[in-house]
PASEBA-1860 file (N, C-alpha, C; in nm, 3 decimals):
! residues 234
1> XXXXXXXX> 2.172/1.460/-1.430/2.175/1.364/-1.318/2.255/1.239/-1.354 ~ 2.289/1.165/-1.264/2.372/1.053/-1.294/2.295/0.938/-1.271 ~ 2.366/0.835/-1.291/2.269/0.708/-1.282/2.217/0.696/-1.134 ~ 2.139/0.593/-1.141/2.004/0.574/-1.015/2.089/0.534/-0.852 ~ 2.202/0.499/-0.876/2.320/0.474/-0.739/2.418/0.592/-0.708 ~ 2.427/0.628/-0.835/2.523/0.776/-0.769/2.426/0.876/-0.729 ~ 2.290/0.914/-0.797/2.223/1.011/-0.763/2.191/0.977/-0.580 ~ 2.159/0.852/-0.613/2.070/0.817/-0.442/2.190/0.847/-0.334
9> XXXXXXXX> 2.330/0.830/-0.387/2.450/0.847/-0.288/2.460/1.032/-0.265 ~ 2.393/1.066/-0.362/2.428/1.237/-0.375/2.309/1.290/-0.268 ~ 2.214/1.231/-0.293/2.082/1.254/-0.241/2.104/1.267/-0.080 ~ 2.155/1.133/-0.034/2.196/1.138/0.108/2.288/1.262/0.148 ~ 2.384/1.245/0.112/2.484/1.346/0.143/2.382/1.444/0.167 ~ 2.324/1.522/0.063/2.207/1.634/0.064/2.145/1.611/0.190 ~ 2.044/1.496/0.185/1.966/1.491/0.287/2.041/1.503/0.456 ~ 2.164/1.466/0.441/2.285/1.502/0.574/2.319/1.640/0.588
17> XXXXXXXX> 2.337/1.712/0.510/2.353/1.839/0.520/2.223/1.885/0.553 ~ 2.126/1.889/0.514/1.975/1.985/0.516/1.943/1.929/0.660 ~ 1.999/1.821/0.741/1.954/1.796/0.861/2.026/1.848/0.953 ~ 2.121/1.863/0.927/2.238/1.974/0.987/2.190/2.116/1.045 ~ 2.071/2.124/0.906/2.067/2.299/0.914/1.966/2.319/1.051 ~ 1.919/2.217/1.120/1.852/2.266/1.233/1.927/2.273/1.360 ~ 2.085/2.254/1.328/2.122/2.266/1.452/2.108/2.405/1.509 ~ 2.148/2.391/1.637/2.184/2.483/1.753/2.265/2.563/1.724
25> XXXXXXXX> 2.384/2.530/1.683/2.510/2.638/1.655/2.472/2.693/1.499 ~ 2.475/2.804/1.508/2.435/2.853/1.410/2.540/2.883/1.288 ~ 2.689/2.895/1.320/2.758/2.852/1.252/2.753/2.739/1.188 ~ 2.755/2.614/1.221/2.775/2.500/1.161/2.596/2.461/1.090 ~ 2.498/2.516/1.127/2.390/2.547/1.099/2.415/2.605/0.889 ~ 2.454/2.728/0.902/2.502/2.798/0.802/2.581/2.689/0.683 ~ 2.711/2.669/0.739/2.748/2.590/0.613/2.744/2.458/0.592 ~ 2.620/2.405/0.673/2.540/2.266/0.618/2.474/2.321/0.477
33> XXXXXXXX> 2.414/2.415/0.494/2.288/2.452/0.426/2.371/2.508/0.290 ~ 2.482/2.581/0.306/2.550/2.611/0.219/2.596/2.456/0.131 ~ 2.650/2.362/0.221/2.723/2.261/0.132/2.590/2.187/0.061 ~ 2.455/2.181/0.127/2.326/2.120/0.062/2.265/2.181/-0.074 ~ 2.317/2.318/-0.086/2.267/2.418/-0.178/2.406/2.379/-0.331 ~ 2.512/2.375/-0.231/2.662/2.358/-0.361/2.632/2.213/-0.379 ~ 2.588/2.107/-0.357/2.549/1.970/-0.426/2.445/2.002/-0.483 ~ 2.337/2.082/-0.444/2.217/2.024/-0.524/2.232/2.134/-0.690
41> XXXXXXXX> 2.308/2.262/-0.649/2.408/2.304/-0.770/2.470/2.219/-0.912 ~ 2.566/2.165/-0.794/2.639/2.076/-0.878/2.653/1.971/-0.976 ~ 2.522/1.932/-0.946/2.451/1.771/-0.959/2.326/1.819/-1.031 ~ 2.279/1.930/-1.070/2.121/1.912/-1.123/2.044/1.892/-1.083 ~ 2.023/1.880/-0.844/1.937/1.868/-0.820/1.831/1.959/-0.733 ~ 1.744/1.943/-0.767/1.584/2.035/-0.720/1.552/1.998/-0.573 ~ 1.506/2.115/-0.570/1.432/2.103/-0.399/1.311/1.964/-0.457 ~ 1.239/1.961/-0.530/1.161/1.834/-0.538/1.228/1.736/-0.523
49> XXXXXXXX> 1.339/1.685/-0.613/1.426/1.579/-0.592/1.436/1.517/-0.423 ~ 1.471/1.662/-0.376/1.533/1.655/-0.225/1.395/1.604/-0.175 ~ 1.271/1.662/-0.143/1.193/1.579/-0.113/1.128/1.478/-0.124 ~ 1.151/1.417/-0.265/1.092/1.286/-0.304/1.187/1.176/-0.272 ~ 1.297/1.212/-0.245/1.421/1.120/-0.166/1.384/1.107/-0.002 ~ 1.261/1.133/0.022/1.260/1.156/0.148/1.127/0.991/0.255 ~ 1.087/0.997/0.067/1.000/0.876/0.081/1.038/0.755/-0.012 ~ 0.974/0.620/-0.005/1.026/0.515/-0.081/0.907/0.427/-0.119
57> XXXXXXXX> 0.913/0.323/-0.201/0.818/0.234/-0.220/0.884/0.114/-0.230 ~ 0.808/0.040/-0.168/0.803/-0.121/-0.139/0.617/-0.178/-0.223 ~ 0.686/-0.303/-0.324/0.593/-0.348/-0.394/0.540/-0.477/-0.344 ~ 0.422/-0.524/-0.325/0.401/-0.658/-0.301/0.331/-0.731/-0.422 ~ 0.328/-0.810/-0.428/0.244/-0.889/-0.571/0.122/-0.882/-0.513 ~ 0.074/-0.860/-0.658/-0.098/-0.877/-0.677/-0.166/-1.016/-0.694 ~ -0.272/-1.057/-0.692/-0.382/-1.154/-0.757/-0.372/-1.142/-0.944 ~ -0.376/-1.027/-0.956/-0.405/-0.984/-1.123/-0.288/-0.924/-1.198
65> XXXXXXXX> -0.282/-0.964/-1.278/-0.185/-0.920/-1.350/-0.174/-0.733/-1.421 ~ -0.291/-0.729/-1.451/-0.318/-0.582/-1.503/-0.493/-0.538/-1.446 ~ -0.551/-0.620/-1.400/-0.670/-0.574/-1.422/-0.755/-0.637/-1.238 ~ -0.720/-0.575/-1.163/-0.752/-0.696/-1.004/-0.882/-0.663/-0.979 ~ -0.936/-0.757/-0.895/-1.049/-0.774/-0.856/-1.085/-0.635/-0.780 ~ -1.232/-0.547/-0.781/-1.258/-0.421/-0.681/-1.220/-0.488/-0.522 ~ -1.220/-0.607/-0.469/-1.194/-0.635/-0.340/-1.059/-0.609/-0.271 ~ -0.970/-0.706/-0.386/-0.832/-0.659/-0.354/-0.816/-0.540/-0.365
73> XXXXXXXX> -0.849/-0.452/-0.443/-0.804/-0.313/-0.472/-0.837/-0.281/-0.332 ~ -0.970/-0.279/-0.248/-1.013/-0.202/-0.176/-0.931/-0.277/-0.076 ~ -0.877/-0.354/-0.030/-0.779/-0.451/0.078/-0.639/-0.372/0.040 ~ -0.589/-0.280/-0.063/-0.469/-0.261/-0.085/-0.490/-0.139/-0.024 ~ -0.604/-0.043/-0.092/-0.628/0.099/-0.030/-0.635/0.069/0.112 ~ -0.712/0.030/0.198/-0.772/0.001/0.308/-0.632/0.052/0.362 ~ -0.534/-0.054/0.338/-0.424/-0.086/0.392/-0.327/0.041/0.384 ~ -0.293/0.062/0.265/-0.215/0.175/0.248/-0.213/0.294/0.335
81> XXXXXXXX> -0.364/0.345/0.339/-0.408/0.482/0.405/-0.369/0.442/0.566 ~ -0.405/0.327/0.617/-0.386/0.253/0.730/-0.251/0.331/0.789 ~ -0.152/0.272/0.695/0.001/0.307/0.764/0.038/0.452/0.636 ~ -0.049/0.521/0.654/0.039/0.651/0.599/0.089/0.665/0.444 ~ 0.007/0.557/0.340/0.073/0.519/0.210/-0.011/0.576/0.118 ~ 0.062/0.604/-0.037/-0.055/0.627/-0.121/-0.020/0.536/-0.171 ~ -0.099/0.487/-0.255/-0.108/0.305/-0.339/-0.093/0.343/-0.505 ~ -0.005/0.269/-0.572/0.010/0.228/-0.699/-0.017/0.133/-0.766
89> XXXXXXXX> -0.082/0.099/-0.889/-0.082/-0.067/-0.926/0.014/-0.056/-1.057 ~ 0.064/-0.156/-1.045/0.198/-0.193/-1.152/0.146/-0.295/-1.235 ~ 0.114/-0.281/-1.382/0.067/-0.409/-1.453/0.196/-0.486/-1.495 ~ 0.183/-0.583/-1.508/0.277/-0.659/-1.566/0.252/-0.766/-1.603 ~ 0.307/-0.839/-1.734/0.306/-0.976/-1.819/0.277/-1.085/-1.699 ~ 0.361/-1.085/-1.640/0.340/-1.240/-1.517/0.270/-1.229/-1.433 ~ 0.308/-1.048/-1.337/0.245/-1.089/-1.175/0.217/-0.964/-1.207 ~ 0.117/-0.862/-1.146/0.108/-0.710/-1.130/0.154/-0.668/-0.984
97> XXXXXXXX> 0.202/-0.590/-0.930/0.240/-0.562/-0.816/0.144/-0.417/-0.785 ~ 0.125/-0.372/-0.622/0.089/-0.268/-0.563/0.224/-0.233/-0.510 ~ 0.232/-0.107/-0.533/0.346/-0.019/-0.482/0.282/0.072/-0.345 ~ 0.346/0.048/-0.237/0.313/0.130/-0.103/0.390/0.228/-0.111 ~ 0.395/0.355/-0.127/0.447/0.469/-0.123/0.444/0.572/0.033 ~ 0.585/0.578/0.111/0.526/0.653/0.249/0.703/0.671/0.272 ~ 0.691/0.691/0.410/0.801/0.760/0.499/0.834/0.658/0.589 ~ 0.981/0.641/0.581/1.043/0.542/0.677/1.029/0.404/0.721
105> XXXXXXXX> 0.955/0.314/0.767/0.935/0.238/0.774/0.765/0.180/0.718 ~ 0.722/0.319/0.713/0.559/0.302/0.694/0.565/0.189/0.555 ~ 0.576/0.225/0.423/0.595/0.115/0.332/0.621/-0.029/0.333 ~ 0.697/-0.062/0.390/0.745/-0.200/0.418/0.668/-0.248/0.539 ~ 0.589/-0.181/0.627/0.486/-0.229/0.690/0.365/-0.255/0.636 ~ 0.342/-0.166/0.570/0.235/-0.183/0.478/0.228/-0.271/0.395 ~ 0.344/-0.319/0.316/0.404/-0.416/0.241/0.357/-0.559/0.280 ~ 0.387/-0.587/0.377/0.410/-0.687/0.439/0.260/-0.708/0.548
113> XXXXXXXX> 0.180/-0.601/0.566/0.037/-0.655/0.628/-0.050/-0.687/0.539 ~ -0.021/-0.604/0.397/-0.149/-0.634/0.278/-0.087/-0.783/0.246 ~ 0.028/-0.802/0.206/0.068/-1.031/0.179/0.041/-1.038/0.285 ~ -0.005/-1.042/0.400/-0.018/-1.147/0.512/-0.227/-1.162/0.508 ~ -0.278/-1.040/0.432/-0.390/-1.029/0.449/-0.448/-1.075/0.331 ~ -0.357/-1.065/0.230/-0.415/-1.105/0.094/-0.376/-1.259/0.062 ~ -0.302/-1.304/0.126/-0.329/-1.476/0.174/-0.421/-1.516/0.237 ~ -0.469/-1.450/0.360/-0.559/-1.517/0.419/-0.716/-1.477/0.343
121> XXXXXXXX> -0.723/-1.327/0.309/-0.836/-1.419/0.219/-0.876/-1.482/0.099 ~ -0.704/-1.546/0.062/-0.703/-1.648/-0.080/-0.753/-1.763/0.008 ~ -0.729/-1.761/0.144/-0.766/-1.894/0.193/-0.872/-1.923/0.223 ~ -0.926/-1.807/0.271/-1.056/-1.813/0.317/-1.146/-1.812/0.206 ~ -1.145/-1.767/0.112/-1.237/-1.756/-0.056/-1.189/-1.919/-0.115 ~ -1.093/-1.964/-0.115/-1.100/-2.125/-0.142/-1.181/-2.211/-0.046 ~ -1.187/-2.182/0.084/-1.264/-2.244/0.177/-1.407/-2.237/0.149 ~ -1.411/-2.144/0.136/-1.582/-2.072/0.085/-1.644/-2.116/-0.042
129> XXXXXXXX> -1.560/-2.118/-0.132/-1.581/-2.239/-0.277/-1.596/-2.336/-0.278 ~ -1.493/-2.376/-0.191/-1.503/-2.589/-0.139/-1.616/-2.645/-0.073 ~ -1.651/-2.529/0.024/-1.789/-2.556/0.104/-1.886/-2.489/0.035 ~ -1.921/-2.388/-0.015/-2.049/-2.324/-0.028/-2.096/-2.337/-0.192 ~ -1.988/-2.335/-0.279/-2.021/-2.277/-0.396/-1.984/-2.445/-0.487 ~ -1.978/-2.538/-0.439/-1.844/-2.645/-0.505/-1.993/-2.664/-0.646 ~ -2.114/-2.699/-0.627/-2.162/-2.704/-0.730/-2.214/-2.623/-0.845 ~ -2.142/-2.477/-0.810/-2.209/-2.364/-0.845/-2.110/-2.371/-1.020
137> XXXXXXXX> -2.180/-2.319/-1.122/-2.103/-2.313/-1.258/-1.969/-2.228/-1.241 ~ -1.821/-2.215/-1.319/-1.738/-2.144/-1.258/-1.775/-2.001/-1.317 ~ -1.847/-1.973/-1.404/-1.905/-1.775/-1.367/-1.920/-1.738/-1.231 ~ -2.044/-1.843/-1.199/-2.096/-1.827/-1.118/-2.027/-1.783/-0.963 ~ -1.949/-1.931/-0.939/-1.869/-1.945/-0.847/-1.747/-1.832/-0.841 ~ -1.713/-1.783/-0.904/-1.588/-1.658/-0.925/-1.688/-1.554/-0.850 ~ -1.842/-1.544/-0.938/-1.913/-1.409/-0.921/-1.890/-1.410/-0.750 ~ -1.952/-1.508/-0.701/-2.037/-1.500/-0.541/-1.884/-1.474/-0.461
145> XXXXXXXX> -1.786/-1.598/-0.505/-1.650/-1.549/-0.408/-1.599/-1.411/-0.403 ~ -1.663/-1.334/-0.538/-1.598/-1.204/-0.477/-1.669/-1.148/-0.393 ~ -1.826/-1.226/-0.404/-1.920/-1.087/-0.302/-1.822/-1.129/-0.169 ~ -1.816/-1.250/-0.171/-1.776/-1.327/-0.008/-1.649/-1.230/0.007 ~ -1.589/-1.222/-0.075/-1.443/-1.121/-0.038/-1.455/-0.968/-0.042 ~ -1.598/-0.936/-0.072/-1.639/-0.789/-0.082/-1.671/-0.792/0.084 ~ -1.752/-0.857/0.101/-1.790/-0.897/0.268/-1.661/-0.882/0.389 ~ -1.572/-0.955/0.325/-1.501/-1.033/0.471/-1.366/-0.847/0.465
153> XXXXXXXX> -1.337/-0.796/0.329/-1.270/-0.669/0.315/-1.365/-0.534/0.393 ~ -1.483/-0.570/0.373/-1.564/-0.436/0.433/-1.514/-0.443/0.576 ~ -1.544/-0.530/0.657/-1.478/-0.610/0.785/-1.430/-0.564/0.829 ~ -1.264/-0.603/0.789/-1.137/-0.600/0.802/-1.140/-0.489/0.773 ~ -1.153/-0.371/0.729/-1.125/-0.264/0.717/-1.161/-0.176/0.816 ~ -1.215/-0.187/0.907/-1.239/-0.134/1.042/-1.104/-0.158/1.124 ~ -1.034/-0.286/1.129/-0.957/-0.377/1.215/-0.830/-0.285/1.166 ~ -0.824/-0.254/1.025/-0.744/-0.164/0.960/-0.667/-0.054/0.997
161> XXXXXXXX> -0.813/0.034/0.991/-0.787/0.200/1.012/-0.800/0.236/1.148 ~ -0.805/0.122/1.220/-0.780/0.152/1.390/-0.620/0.185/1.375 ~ -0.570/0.178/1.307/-0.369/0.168/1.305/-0.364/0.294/1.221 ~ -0.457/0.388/1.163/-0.462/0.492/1.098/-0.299/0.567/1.169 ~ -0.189/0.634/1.086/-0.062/0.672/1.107/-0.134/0.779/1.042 ~ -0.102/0.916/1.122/-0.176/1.027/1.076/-0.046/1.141/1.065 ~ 0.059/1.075/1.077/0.205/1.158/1.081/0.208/1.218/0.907 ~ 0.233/1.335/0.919/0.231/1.427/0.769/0.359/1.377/0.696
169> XXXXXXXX> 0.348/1.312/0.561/0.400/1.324/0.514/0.409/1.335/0.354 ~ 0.206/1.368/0.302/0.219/1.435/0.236/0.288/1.509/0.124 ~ 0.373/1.572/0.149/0.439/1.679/0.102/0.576/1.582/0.012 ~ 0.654/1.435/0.080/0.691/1.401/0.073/0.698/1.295/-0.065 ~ 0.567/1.230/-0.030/0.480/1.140/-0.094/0.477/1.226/-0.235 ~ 0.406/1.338/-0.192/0.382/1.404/-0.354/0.495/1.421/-0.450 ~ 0.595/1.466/-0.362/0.720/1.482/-0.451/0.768/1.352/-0.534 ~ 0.804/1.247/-0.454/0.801/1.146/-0.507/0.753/1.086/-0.639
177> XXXXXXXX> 0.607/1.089/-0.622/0.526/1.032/-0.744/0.536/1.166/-0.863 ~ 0.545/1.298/-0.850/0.604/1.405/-0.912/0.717/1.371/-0.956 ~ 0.863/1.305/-0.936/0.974/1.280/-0.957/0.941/1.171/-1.047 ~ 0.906/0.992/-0.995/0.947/0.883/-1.061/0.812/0.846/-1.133 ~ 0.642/0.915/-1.111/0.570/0.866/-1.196/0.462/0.997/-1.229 ~ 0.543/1.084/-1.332/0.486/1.218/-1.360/0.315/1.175/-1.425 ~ 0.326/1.048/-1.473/0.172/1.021/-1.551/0.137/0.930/-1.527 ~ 0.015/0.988/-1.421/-0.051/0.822/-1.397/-0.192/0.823/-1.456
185> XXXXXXXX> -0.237/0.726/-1.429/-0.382/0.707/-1.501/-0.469/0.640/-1.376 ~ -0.626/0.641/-1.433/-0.660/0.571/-1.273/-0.673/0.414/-1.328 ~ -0.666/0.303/-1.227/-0.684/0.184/-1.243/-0.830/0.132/-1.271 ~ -0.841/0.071/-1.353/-0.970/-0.015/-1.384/-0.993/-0.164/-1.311 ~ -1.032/-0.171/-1.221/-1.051/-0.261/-1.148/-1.181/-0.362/-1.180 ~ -1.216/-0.471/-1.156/-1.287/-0.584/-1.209/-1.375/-0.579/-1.082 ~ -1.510/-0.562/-1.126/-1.643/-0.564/-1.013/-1.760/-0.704/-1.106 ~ -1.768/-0.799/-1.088/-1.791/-0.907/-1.139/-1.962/-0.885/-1.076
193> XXXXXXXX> -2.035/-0.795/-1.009/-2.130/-0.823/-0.991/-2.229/-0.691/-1.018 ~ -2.138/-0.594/-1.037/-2.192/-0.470/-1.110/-2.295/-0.448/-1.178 ~ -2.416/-0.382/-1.151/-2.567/-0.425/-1.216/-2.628/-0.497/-1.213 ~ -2.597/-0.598/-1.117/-2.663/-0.735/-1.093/-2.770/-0.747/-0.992 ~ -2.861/-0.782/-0.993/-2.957/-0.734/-0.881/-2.898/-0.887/-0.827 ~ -2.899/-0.886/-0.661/-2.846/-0.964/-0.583/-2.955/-1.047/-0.493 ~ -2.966/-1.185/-0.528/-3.003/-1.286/-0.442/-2.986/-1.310/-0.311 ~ -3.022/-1.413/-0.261/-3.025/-1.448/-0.148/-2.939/-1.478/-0.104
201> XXXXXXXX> -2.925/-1.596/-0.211/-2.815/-1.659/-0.202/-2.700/-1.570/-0.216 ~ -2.678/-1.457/-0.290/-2.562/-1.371/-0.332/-2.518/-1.283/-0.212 ~ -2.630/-1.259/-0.116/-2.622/-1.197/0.021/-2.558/-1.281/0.106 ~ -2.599/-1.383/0.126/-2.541/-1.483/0.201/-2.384/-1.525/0.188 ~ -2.318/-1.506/0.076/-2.217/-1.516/0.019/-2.141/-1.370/0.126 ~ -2.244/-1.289/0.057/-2.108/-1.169/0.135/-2.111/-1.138/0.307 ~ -2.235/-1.171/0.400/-2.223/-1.223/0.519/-2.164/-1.318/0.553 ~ -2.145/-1.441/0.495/-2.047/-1.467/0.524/-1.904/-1.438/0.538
209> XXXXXXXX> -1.867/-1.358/0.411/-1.731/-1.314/0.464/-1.706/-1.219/0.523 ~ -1.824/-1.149/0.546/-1.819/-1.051/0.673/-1.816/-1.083/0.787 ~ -1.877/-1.171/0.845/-1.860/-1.251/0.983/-1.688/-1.287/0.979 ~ -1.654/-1.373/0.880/-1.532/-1.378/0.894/-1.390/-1.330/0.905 ~ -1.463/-1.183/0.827/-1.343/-1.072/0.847/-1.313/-1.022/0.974 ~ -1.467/-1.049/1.040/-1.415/-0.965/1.144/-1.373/-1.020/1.275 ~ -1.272/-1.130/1.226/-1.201/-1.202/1.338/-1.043/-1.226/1.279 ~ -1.033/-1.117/1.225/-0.916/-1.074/1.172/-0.830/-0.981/1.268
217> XXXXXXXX> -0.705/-1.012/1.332/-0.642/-0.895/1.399/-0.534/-0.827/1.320 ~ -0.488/-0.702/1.376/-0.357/-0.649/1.320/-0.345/-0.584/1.437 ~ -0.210/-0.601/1.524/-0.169/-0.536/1.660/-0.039/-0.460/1.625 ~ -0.022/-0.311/1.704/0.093/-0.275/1.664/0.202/-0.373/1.775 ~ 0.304/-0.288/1.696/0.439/-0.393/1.755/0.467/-0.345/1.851 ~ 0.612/-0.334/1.911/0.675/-0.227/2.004/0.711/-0.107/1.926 ~ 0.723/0.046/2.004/0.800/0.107/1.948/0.714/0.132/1.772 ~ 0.600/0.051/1.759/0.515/0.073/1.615/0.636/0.103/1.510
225> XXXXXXXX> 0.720/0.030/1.547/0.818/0.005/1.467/0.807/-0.128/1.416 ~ 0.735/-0.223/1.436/0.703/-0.376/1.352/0.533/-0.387/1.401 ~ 0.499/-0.469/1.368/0.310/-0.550/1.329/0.340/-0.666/1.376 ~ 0.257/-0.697/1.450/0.202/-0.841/1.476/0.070/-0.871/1.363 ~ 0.070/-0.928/1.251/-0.007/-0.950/1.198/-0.118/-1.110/1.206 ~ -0.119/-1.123/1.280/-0.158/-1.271/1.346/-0.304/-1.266/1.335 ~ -0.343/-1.384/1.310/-0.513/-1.393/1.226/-0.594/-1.495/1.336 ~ -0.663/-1.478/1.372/-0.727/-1.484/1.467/-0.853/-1.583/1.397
233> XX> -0.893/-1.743/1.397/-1.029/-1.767/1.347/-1.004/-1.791/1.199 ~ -0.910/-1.799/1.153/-0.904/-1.810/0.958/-0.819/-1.921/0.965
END
């Protein structure tokens, strides 16, 4: 294979020919499929290749660098499955990123509703500290803001999977993560309240951000070709 710009230029071509092959005329049908078969020959490339070129990923930054909170995680999944994605976490030295993995525009929607959602409840969990928790020790205060963000994500995740994209693409997706990430591992995510038998006060924490989640909107666009992601009450 050649480097990561000539392959993706080869890829298309491919993917232009193999779309060919459904035409009508069955002649020109024929030697699409022929010229898709003499590139992927030529070049070293696999019917997997061909389908993992068929999907893309768009990354947004995380909260955590290698290790994120179970809330965010469950605000990234929520989201992902939402618009048709399977989810990745990327550790890294500075920032960790989630990778949205899907078909056509699905990724970069997805992309772009989990940052619009994972701001608002950085805002809303600072609000909730300033008012509820300001005298609480900072264990403490970290512990309860996540219940509050365990709360306000359970929520919002209804508001979510109403936008459930149930279009197959599967097959696509798999190839993909088969192609660019043959070994994954599962993520270890940070549950700060795990075994903890839960207070009153610790309940109260996560009703609250359940009330609040659930004045959260996500509207499709026109054409569910763009999101109105507009927050309603936060």
């Amino acid at each position: 294979m050649r480097d990561t710009d000539d392959q993706s230029k080869i890829l298309d071509k491919i993917k232009k020919c193999m779309a060919l092959t459904s035409s009508s005329n069955e002649h020109e049908a024929a030697i699409a499929l022929r010229q898709a078969q003499k590139l992927m020959e030529l070049h070293g490339i696999s019917d997997l290749d061909v389908k993992a070129a068929q999907a893309d990923e768009i990354q947004a930054k995380a909260g955590a660098r290698n290790r994120p909170a179970g809330w965010e995680n469950e605000l990234a999944q929520t989201v992902a499955a939402a618009f048709g994605c399977r989810l990745l976490f990327h550790p890294r030295w500075d920032a960790g990123h989630w990778g949205f993995i899907g078909c056509g525009p699905a990724p970069e929607i997805a992309q772009y509703a989990f940052t619009v959602l994972l701001r608002q409840i950085k805002k809303a969990r600072a609000e909730h500290i300033q008012t509820k928790l300001k005298r609480c020790k900072s264990v403490t205060k970290t512990r309860r803001a996540d219940l509050f963000c365990d709360g306000w994500v359970r929520s919002v995740s209804g508001t979510i999977s109403a936008l459930a994209d149930n279009t197959p693409h599967a097959e696509a997706v798999n190839a993909f993560l088969a192609v660019r990430y043959p070994e994954l591992v599962p993520l270890k995510t940070q549950n700060r309240n795990e075994g903890k038998h839960l207070s009153d006060r610790d309940l109260a924490d996560y009703w609250a951000g359940s009330v609040l989640g659930k004045d959260v909107r996500l509207n499709h666009g026109m054409g569910h070709q763009s999101y109105d992601c507009g927050m309603i009450g936060l």
